[in-house]
C-alpha positions, -999 to 999 in steps of 0.1 A, spaced: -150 -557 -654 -138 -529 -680 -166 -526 -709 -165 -546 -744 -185 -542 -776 -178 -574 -798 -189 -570 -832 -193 -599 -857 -189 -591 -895 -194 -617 -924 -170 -599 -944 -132 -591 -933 -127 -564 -958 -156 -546 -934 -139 -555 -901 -113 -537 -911 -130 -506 -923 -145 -504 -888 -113 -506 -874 -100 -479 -890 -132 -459 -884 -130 -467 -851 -89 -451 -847 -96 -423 -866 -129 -416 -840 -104 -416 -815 -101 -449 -803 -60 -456 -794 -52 -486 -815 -47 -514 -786 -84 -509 -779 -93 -521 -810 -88 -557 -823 -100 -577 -855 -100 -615 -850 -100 -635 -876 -88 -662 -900 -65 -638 -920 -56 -615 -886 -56 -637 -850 -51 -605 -832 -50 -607 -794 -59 -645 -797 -24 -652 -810 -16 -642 -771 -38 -670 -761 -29 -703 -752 -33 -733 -776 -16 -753 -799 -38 -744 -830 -55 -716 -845 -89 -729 -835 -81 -733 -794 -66 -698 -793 -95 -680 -806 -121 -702 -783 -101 -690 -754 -96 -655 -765 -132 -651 -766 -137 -674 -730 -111 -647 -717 -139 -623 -731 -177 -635 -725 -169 -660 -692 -164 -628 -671 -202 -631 -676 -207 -666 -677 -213 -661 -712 -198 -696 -724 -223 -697 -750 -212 -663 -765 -175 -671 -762 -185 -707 -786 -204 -694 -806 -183 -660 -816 -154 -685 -819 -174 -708 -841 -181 -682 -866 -145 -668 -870 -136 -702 -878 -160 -706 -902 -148 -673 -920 -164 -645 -900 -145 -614 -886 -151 -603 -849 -140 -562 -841 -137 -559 -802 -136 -526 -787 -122 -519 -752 -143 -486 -742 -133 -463 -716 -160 -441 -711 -198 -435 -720 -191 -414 -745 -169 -441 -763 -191 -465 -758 -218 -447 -778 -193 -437 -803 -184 -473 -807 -217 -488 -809 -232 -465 -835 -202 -471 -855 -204 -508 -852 -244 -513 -861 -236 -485 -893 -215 -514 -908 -246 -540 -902 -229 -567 -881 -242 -605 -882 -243 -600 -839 -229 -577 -817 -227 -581 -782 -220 -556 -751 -207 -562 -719 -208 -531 -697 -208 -538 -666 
């Protein structure tokens, strides 16, 4: 499994800012993804008739590589309700500590790694 840093944020306008914090560290711009109820993101991919199914499987696709169901709900939950989740695609140590120390700087409601 290829590392993934999933970052939750109350607040879309800061989702976004860590986005673009995140490209201008470096990060190419398909490893970067804000889901939301303003930008579906990757989950638009997903299958499902409404908004609400594609996001729950976008983040299954996500946490269930490590029978993380619980994650995957509750991540998908919260976007629903309004939240914004920022998930970064890694590619090397470096990045991953690059991406994490950007991610807690912006004080996200949860974050949550899978590395390995």
């Amino acid at each position: 499994m290829t590392p993934v840093i999933v970052a939750l944020y109350d607040d879309y306008g800061i989702a976004t800012r860590v986005r673009t914090q995140l490209v201008a560290d470096g990060f190419a711009t398909d490893r970067v993804e804000v889901t939301s109820r303003l930008e579906a993101g990757q989950a638009d991919a997903e299958p499902g008739d409404a908004f609400g199914e594609r996001v729950a499987n976008y983040f299954h696709t996500i946490f269930d590589q490590n029978q993380e169901q619980a994650q995957a709900e509750d991540f998908a939950a919260r976007v629903l309700k309004g939240a914004s989740a920022v998930t970064v695609h890694p590619r090397a140590d470096y990045e991953i500590a690059s991406a994490r120390k950007i991610l807690q700087q912006n004080k996200p409601a949860k974050l949550e790694e899978l590395l390995g």
